[in-house]
N, C-alpha and C positions, 0 to 999 in steps of 0.2 A: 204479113199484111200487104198487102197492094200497093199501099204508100212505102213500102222499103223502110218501115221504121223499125221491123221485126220481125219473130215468127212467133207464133203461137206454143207458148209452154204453161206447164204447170209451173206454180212458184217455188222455187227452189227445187224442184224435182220432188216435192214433197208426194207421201203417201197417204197422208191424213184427208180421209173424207171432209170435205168443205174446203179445202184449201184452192185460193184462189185463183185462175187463169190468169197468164200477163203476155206482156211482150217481152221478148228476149233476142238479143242476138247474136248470143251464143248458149249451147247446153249449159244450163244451173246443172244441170247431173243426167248422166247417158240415158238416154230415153227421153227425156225431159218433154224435149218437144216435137216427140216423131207421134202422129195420131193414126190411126185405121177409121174409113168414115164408114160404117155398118148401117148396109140398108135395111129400111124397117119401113115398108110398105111405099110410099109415097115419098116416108121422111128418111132423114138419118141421124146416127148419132155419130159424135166424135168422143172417139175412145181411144184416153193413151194406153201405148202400149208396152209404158212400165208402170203404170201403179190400175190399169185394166178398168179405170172408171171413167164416166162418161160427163162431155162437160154441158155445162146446166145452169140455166139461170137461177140465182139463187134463193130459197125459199119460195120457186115459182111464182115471184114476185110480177106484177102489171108493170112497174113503176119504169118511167124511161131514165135509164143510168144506176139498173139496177148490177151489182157484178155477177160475172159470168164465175161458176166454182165447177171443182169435179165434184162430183156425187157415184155413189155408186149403181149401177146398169141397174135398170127396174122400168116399169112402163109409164112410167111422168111422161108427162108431155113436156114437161122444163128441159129434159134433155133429148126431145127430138126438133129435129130444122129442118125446113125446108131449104132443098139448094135452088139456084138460079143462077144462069151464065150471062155475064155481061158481053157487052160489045165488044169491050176490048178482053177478052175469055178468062176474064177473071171470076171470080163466083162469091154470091151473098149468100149469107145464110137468115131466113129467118126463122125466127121460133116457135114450134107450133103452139105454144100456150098462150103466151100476149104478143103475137105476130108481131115483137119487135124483132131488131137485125142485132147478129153479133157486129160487137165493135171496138175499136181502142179507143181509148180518149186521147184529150189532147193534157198535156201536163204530169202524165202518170201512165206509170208501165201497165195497172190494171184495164182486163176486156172486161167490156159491160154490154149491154144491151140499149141500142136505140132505137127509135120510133124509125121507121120505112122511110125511104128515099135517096134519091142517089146521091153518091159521098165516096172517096178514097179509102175515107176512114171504114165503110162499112162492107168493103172487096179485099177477097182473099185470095192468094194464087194455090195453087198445090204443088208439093215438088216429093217428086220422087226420091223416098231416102230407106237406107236399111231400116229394116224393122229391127229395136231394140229387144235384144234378151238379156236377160241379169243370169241365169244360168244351161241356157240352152235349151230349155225342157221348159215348154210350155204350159203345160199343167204344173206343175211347180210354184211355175212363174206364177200363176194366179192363185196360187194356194199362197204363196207368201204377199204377196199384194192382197189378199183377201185379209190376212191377219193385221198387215199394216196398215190397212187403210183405220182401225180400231188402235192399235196400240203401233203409235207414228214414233216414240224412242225406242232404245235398246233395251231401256229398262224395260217399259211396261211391254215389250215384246218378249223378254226372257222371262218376267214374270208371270204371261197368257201359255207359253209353253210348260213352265213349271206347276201352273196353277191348274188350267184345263185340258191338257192331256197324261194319260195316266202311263206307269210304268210296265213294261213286256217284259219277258227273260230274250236272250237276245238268239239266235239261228246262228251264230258261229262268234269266235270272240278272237279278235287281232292279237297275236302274243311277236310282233317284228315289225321294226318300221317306227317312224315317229308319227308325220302327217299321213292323215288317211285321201287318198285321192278322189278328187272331184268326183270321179263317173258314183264311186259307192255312196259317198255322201249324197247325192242325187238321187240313188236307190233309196235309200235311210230315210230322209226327207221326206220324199212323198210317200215312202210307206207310212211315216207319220202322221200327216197331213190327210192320208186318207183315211185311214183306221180308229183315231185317234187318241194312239197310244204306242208305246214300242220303247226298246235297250236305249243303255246309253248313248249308243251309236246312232238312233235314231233322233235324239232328245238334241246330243250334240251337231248334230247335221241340222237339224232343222233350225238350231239356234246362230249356229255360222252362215246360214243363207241370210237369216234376216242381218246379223249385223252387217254381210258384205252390202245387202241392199239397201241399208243403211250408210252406208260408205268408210265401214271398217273394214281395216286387213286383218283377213280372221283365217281358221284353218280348225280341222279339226284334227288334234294330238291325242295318239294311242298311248297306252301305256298301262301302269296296273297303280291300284291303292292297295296301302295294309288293311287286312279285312279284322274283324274284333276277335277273330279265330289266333292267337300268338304265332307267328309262322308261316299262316298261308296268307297272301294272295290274291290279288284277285283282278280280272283285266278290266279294265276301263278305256272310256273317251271322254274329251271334256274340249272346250274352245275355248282358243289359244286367240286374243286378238292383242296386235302390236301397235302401242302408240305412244307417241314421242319418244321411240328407240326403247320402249320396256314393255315386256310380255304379262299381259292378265290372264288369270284363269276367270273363265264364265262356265260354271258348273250349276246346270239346271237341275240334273240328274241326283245328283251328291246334294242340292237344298231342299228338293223334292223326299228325299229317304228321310234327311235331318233341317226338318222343321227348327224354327230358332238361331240357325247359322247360316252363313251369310256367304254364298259363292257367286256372286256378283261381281266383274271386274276386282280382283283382288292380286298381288305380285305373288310369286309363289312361295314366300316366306312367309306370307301372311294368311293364305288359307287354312281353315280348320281341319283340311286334310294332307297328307303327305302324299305326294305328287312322285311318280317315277316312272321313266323312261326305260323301255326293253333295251339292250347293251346292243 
């Protein structure tokens, strides 16, 4: 803001559609508060660019002091502005729906929308920053920001992968190694994301992106289960997330085959499966 009382973030970095715009002055979480402003004829929108939605008056409300939220990109006029450059080359935004101005308040970190006229409070500067990525890969990026803007925990996000994407035989299976490295997990992922379906290798990649973008330390670990055959076998992935110094299994894959048990954040003595690592 213009008056140097912040910059413009999402709250908390959050991914949940309708969550509130504030002031901040510093990242709630990387990305937070780096925007892209996308021209749209006349107007534009402000789109972050870790959770990929657009910010918006909310419920396209008239009312003055109504708050600003992200919403997600669609043609509402609540999340198109007009820009304008002040004197001093700062820039307003107003709203193409109830031509009010973005703005902070005074008393609270929340942006809301005011009535037209000149004000500190209602001048914004722009400053050149990296554009955040959660995993390098941009379409990715928005596939897992598409998911979390609907299911904003870990939970209801492991639960949307296990629930609505279906299971593939897998195109090759890891028998060395513990963690599976980023670049494949990346492949995995959006093959998932785009097909909507795929191995455990896709199931577990997809589920490690959303927790990292969640802000767990996640990974995803190769290795094999006993299969119901006495003796053989059989290779596996599953995500591996570490917190306060103990490793949980998040097995999408494994609750998906076996409805009724529960691979959900569990230690590995307490899963319904036997867990083993290649030597």
């Amino acid at each position: 803001n213009a008056s140097g009382t912040g910059a413009l973030a999402v709250k908390g970095g959050s991914y949940k559609q309708g969550a509130n715009v504030t002031l901040a002055s510093s990242d709630p979480a990387p990305g937070a508060r780096c925007f892209k402003l996308q021209s749209v004829g006349k107007h534009v929108r402000l789109v972050n660019t870790r959770t990929y939605q657009a910010v918006a008056v909310k419920g396209a409300s008239a009312q003055d002091g109504a708050n600003v939220v992200q919403t997600r990109m669609s043609s509402s006029k609540a999340q198109l502005w007009t820009p304008s450059i002040n004197r001093d080359g700062s820039i307003s935004f107003k709203n193409a729906a109830s031509g009010k101005m973005l703005a902070r308040t005074s008393g609270s970190a929340n942006v809301v929308q005011k009535a037209a006229g000149a004000s500190s409070s209602k001048a914004w500067r722009l400053k050149a920053v990296k554009r955040y990525s959660l995993s390098g890969n941009t379409k990715l990026d928005k596939g897992l920001a598409g998911i979390l803007a609907t299911h904003s925990t870990l939970r209801s996000a492991y639960n949307c992968i296990r629930d609505d994407y279906k299971w593939d035989s897998p195109d090759t299976a890891y028998r060395s190694g513990k963690y599976m490295s980023d670049d494949n997990t990346k492949r995995y992922a959006l093959q998932m994301i785009k097909r909507g379906k795929g191995s455990c290798y896709c199931t577990s990649s997809t589920v490690m992106w959303l927790a990292r973008a969640l802000g767990y330390d996640a990974d995803v670990t190769v290795g094999y289960l006993y299969s119901n055959i006495p003796g053989v076998i059989g290779a596996h992935s599953w995500v591996e997330v570490r917190k306060g110094g103990v490793a949980y299994v998040c097995d999408a894959d494994c609750e998906r085959g076996l409805p009724g048990h529960d691979f959900f954040m569990k230690r590995y003595p307490e899963t319904p499966a036997e867990y083993h690592f290649w030597e």
